[in-house]
N, C-alpha and C positions, 0 to 999 in steps of 0.2 A: 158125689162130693168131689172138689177140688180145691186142692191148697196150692195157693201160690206165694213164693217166696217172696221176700220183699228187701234189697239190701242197696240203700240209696250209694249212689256214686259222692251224692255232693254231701256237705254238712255235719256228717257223721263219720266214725272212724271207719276202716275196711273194716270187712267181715273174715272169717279164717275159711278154709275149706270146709270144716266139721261145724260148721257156723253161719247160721242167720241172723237177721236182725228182729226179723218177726216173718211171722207166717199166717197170712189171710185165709180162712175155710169157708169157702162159698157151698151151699145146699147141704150142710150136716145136718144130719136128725137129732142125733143123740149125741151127748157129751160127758166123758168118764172122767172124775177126780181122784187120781188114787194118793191117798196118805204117803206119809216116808213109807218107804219099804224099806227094810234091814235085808243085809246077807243071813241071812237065819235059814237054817233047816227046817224039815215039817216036824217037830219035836223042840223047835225052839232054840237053838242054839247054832247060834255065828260060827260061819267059816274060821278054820284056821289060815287068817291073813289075810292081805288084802283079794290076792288074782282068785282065790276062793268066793269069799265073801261078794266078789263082782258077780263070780258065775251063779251064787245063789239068789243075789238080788234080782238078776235078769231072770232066772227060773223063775222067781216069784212071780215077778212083771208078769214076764208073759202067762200066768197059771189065772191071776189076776185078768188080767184082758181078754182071757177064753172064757171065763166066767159071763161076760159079755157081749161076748160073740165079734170080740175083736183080738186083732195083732198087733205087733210091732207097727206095723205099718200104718196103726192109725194114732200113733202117738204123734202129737202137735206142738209136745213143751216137756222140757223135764228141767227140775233143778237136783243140784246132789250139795249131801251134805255131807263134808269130809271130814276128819280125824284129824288130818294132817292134809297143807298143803301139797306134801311130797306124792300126796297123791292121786294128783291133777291128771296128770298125763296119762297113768294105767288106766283114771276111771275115765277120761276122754276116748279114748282105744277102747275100751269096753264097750260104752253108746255107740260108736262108729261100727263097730262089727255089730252088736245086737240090731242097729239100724241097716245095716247092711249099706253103708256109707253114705244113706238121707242125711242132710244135716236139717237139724232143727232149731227155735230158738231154745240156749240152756243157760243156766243160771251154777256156777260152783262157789258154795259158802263154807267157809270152815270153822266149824263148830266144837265145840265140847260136847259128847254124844251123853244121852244118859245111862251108859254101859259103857265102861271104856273099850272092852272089846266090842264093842260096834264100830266099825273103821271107815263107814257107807252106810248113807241110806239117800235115796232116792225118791222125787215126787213127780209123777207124770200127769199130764193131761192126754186124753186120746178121743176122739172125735169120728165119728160114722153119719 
């Protein structure tokens, strides 16, 4: 499998470092959708705060994608869905390190969660 990034020069705005504009997967077999993930623990219940609640979404992810027989590193798209804008930046730093600084294309919407202690949740595609 190989993804090749795609971030035109001309017509479109730049891309950021943490950021593409889209990403082509030529020869994949299989292709994962996973649902929001929440920061939730295995008992159900959300981090206290956000820099928590980041480490348990990404727990999840990755718990999720072994189920699989995939990693991080086959994720091809994530969107997040925040609480609050203010928490743009922490959950961008989070993808970056979980990615181990691949950028991918991603999508940040700011939502009213159906919890309000839900602060994150996360929707990835991942591709093998």
């Amino acid at each position: 499998m190989e993804m090749v990034a795609h971030n035109p020069a001309d017509g479109v705005y730049a891309a950021t470092s943490d950021y593409v504009h889209a990403m082509e997967v030529r020869g994949a077999q299989r292709m994962l959708f996973v649902s929001g993930t929440m920061g939730l623990d295995p008992a159900g219940k959300p981090g206290a705060g956000l820099t928590e609640q980041l480490r348990l979404v990404w727990d999840n992810i990755r718990a999720i994608l072994a189920s699989a027989g995939m990693t991080v590193d086959h994720i091809v798209r994530q969107t997040s869905y925040l609480r609050d804008a203010a928490y743009a930046e922490e959950n961008a730093a989070a993808r970056v390190a979980a990615l181990g600084g691949r950028a991918i294309p991603t999508t940040a919407i700011v939502v009213q969660t159906l919890e309000s202690d839900w602060l994150i949740e996360l929707e990835i595609v991942a591709v093998a």
